[in-house]
N, C-alpha and C positions, 0 to 999 in steps of 0.2 A: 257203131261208136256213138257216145255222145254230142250231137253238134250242139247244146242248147246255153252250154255252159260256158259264158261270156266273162274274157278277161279281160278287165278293164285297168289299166294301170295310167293313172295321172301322175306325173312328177311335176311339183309344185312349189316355191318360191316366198317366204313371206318375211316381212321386216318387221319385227318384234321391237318396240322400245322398250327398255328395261329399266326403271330407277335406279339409276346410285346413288350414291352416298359417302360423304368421308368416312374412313374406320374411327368408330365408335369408341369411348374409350373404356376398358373391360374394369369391373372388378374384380381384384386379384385378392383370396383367401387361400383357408387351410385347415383343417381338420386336425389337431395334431398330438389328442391323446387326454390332455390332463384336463378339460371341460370347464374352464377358465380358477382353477383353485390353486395355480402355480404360472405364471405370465412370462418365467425367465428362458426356457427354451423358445419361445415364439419371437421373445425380446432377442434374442442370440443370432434366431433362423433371418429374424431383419437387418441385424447388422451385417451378417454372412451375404446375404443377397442383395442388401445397396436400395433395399426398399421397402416402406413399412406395410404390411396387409390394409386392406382395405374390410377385409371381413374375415373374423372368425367361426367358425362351425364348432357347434357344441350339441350333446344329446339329451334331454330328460324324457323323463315317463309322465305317467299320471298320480307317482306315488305322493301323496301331499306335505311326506317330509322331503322329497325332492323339490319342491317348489318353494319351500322355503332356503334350502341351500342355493337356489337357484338366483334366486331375488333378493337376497341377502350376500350373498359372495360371489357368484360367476358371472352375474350380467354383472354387476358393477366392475368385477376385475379387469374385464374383458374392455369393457366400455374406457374405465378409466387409464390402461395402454393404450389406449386413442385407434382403436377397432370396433366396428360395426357388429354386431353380435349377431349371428346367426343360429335360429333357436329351434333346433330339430325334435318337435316334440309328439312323442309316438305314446299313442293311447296303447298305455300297458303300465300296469303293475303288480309283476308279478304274474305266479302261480294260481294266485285267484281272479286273476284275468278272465270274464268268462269269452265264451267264442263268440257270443253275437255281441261284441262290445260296443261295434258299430252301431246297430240298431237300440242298443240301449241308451247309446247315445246323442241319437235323435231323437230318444222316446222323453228325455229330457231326465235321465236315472242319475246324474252326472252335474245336474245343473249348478247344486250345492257349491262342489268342487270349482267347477269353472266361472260361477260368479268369483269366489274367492280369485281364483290365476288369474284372471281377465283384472278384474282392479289392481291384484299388483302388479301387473304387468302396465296399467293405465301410470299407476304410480311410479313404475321405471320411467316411464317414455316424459314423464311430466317434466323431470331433470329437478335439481337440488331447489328452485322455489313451489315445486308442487302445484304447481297450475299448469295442464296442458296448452299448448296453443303459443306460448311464447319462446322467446329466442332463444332459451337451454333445453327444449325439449330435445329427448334423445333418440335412438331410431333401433329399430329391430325387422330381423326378416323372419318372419314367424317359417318355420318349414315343417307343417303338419302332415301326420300321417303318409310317411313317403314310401316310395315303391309297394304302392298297393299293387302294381300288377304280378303282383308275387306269388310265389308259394308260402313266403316264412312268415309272416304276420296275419297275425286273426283279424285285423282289419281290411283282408282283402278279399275275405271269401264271401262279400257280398255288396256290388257295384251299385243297386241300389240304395243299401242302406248306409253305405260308404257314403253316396254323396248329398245322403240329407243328414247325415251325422257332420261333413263338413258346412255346410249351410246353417244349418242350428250352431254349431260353434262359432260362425263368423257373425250369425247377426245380435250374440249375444256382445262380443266384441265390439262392434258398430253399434249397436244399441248406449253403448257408454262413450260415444262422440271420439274414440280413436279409429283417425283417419287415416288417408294411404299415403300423406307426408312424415309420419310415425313409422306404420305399421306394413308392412308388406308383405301377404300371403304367396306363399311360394308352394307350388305345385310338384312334386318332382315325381316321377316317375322311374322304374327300371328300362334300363336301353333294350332289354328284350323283354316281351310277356311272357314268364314265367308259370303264370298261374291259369284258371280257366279263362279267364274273361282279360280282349283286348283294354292296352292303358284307357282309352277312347271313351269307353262306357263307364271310367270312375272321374271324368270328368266333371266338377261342381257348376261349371256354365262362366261367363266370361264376368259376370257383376259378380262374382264370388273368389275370382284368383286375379293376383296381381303379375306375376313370374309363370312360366313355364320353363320345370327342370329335370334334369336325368343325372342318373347316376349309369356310370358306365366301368369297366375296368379290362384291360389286358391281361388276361389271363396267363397265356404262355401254352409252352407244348404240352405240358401234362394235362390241361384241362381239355377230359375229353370233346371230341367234336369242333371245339373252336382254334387252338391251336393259335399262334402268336398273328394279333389283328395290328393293322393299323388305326390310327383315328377316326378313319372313316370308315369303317368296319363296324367300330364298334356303336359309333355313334349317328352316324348319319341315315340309317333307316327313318331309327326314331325323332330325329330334329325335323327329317319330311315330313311326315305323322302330326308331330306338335304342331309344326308352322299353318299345317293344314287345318289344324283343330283350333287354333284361335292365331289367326295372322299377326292381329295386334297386340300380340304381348311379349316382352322382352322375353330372351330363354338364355337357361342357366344351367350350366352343367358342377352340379352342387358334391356330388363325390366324381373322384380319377382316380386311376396309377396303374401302375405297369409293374410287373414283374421283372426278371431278368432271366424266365427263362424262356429264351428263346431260341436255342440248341446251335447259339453262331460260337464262330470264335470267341469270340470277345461278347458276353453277353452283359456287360458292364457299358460296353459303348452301343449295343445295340438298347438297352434302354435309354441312353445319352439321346441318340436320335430320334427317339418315340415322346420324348418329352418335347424336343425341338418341334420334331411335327405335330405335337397336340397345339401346343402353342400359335402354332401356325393354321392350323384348323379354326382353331378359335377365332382367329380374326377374319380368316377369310369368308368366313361363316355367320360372321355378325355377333357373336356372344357375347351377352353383357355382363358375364361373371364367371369365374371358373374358380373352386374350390379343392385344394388338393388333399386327398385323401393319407396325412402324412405319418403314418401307422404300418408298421411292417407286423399285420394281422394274419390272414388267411396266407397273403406270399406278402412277398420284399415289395410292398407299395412304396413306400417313406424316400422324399428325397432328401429329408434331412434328418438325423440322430436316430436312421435306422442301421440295418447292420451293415451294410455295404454302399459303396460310394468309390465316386474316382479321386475325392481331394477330402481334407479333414480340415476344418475350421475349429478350432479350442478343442475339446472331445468328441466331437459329432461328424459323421462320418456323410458328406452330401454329396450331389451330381454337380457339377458343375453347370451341365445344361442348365437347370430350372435356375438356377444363378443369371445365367445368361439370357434365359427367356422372357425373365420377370423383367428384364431392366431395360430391352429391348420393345417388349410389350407396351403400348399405348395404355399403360394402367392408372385405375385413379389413384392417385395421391391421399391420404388421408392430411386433413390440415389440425394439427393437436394445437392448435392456439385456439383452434374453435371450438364453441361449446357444442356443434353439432356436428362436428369432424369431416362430413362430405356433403355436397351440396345437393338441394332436393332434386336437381337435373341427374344429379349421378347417382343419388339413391334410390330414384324412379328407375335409370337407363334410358337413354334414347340409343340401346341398340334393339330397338322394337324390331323383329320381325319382319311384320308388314310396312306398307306405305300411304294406306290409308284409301289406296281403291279398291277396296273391298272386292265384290267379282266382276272384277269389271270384265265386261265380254267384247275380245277382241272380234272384228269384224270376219266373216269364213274367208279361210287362208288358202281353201279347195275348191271346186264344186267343178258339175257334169249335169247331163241328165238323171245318171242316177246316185253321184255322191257327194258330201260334204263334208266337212272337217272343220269345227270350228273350236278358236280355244279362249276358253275363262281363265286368266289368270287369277290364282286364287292368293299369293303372295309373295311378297320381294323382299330380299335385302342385298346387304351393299356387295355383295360377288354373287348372287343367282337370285334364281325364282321358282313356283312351282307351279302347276296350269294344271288344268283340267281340257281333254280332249273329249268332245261331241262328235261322233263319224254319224251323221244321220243319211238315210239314202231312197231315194224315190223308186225303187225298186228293189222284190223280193230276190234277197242274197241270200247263200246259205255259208260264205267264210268270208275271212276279209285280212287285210293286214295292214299298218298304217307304220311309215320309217319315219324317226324321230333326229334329226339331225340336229347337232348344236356345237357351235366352237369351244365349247369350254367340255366338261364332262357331265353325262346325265348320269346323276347321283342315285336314283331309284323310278321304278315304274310298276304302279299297281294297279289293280284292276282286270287284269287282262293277263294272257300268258305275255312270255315278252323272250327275246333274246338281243344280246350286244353282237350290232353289226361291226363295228369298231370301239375305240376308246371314247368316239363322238356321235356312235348314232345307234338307236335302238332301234327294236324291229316290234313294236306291239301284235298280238295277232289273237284271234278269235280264239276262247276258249267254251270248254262243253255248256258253259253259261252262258256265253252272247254269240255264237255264231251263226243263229238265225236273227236274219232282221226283217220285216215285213216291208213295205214299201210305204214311208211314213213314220217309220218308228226310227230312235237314236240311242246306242250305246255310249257308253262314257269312260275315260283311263285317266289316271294322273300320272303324273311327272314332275319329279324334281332336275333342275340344271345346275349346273355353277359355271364357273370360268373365268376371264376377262376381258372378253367380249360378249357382251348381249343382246345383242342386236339381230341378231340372226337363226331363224329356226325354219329349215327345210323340211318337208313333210311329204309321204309319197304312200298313194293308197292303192293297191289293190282289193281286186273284191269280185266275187263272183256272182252273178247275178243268175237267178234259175228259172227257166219255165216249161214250156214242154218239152218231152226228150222222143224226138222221132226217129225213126230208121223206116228204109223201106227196099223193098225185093223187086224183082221182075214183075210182081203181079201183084204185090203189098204194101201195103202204104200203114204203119203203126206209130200209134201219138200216144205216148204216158202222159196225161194231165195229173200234175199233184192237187188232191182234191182238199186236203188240209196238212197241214205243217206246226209244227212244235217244236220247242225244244228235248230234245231226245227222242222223237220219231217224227212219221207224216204217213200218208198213204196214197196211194196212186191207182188212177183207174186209166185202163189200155183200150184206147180203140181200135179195133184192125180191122182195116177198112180194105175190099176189094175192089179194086181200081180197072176190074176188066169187066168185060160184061158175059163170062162165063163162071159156073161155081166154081172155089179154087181154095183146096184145102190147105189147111195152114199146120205144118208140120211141129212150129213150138215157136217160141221167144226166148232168148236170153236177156237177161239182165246183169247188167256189171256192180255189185254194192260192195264198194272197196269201205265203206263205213258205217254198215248196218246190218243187219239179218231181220229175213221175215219174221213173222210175227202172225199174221192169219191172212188166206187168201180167197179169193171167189171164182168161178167160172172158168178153173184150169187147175192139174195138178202141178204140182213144182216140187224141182229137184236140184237138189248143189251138184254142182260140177268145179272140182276144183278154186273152192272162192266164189263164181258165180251162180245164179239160180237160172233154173231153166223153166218157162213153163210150158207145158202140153197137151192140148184140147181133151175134153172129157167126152165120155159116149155120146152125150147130145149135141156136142157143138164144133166136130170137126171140119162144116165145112163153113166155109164164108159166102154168103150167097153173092150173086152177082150183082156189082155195083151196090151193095150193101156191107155190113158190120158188124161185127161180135165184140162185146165188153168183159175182158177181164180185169183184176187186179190183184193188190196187196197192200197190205199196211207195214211197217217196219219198224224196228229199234234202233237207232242211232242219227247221224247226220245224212242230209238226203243227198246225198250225191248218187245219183244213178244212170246209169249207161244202156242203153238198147239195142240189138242186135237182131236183125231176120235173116233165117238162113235161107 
């Protein structure tokens, strides 16, 4: 049998301080169809709900008679119902769209066009005296090229040119002195990667976006594979993701909604309570905006003057919930006596993400002879955090596993294979990428948490440490030394050493490789037996001379765990 293989199991204790913070107060918008060229349903949805939006979501292209209906009638419509304009502007127009629109748009083919947009757009934000910089300037959230991690837009089949297509468009922006009290670049991405390339890689860099956003939706049962999500479902992957890719920036979840098909009884009230719980995500989550997606499109998204609802206010048919959630929600106010409707604190958000200590690296929460644990937290906000785990170890291991405990719920964990040991602790564990560690070397996992308690994170490692695998007989004494090691094989060389002082034939070896198979060997033939290999001395070398040795071996494919046996 194997004796060599050393379980080490530390269980361990650490006190984590965790920033809070009071709940943030959100801004609350709406998508809601008509793209600012008609004001009175959105006027109606604020009377209905007891509170006026904070921002509207509106669409155009790059077509240049869009931009002049743009800058002529729907920002100002929008602007002057005393709403924030949110300005979703997708490089496309049209048919003659070509496919590398991206790259042609960093190649600067486009520039004509967007000095034009970019000045009127200067000239929106300047407010009715036409000079930037004073008390009527007005504000916009610019929302460019969104869900590139997509499949449906030609702006996403290429992350490179993707993100120097938005860099040329923003320093053309910048170039003309509109700043991030004006203008604010909004990032959004799809809740899941759709297309080839992770959200990650179309990242423009942190001096280039102002917002981190997704777009998310509840599908319901007929969409295959996902089937009726909750909030966190749908969306909490990817807010780990963003928080980790830029700490410090507020995030927004710029499209929502729900369907109602969710195959319950009553699936009018089971969307009622998906709205409640988005709601409630929202906040406990830190979000500094949420836009409701209010269009009964693809399904029944709309919670107002779509086709179903549980109450009717004048002809419009709504949920009561988002009624209920808006007026309860910590939302900003829009102030319409003012010439700039919300304040630069609330047009900015201080529901930032982060808390401003960057990685800061907690002191190790573990350690032995041969293990450690130590964790980088990588960002906070006001109910969780997410860390980066270091297991580094002074000794050659060949698997390991690290438990993740936390009072609240761990949200996701990547990196690493992983399972839920409960509602409150994970179990990270070595996968075919890191479960060799040399002695000095350190892998790494992250982790998101929540909860309402943060003070607290218990951690527990296992790990197996490897070196030689002996067995010995009445008259045998055999050492496996692993001569070199990899990921996905190693190789080992066998001494069998007689321990008497007469010659003393050595009838075979077995080996136990519950994780691998040979691959090439030396100085013995070998044979599977049920799972394991057997090897058995060759015409030259059966016997062992006395108080002397013979060297076999083998090399193998997979993880080294291996077992020795002399008969």
């Amino acid at each position: 049998m194997n004796n060599a293989i050393t379980r080490l199991l530390l269980m361990l204790s650490c006190m984590v301080i965790m920033p809070w913070s009071a709940s943030a107060k959100i801004l609350i918008g709406s998508y809601y169809g008509q793209e600012g060229w008609n004001m009175t349903e959105v006027a109606h949805q604020e009377q209905w709900q007891g509170e006026a939006n904070a921002v509207i979501n509106l669409f155009t292209d790059f077509d240049p008679a869009n931009a002049t209906n743009l800058f002529d009638q729907q920002l100002m419509a929008i602007w002057n119902h005393g709403s924030v304009p949110m300005v979703s502007w997708m490089p496309y127009h049209g048919t003659s769209t070509p496919t590398d629109i991206a790259a042609r748009i960093a190649a600067g083919d486009y520039d004509v066009y967007l000095d034009d947009w970019s000045s009127r757009m200067l000239a929106f934000l300047a407010g009715p005296d036409g000079s930037i910089g004073t008390s009527d300037d007005r504000r916009v959230y610019l929302r460019f090229a969104h869900e590139m991690n997509s499949n449906w837009y030609l702006w996403s089949i290429d992350p490179v040119a993707y993100v120097a297509m938005w860099q040329h468009v923003y320093n053309i922006f910048a170039n003309k002195g509109i700043t991030a009290s004006r203008l604010q670049w909004v990032w959004s991405v799809n809740n899941t990667d759709q297309g080839f390339y992770p959200a990650e890689q179309y990242y423009p860099g942190d001096a280039f976006v102002d917002w981190l956003a997704m777009d998310g939706y509840n599908w319901g049962q007929s969409w295959t594979g996902l089937g009726w999500q909750n909030p966190t479902a749908v969306f909490g992957d990817m807010l780990a993701r963003l928080r980790l890719l830029a700490s410090n920036k507020p995030v927004a979840i710029t499209e929502v909604g729900s369907s109602t098909d969710s195959a319950g009884i009553d699936p009018y009230a089971d969307k009622s309570q998906w709205i409640t719980n988005m709601f409630q995500f929202v906040q406990d989550q830190g979000i500094g905006m949420i836009s409701w997606f209010n269009r009964d499109k693809e399904m029944d998204w709309a919670v107002f003057g779509g086709n179903a609802g549980d109450e009717t206010y004048l002809a419009y048919k709504a949920y009561a919930a988002y009624r209920q959630a808006v007026i309860a929600a910590p939302g900003v106010l829009p102030d319409r006596t003012s010439a700039r409707l919300i304040s630069d604190a609330d047009f900015l958000s201080d529901a930032t993400a982060g808390t401003g200590t960057g990685a800061f690296v907690l002191p190790p929460v573990a350690s032995n002879p041969y293990a450690s644990v130590t964790l980088e937290l990588l960002s906070s906000w006001n109910s969780g955090f997410c860390a980066r785990a270091h297991l580094a170890v002074n000794q050659d291991v060949n698997d390991w596993s690290v438990d993740i405990y936390h009072s609240g719920t761990v949200t996701g964990l990547w990196g690493t294979d992983y399972q839920n040991i409960s509602t409150n602790e994970v179990r990270a564990s070595a996968n075919a990428g890191n479960y060799l560690l040399h002695a000095g070397e350190q892998t790494s996992f992250d982790f998101c948490a929540d909860g309402s308690l943060q003070t607290t994170v218990v951690s527990g490692i296992q790990a197996n440490a490897f070196g030689p695998v002996i067995a010995d007989s009445s008259t045998l004494h055999a050492q496996g030394n692993f001569i070199s090691t990899w990921i996905g094989g190693y190789c080992m060389d066998v001494i069998i050493q007689n321990t008497t002082a007469q010659d003393q034939l050595w009838m075979g070896v077995m080996f136990s490789l519950p994780d691998s198979s040979m691959s090439s060997t030396w100085n013995a033939s070998y044979s599977a037996v049920t799972g394991d290999s057997i090897a058995s001395p060759l015409s030259w070398n059966p016997v062992v001379p006395a108080n002397g040795s013979i060297n076999i071996g083998f090399c193998a494919n997979g993880r080294n765990h291996v077992g020795l046996v002399l008969p």
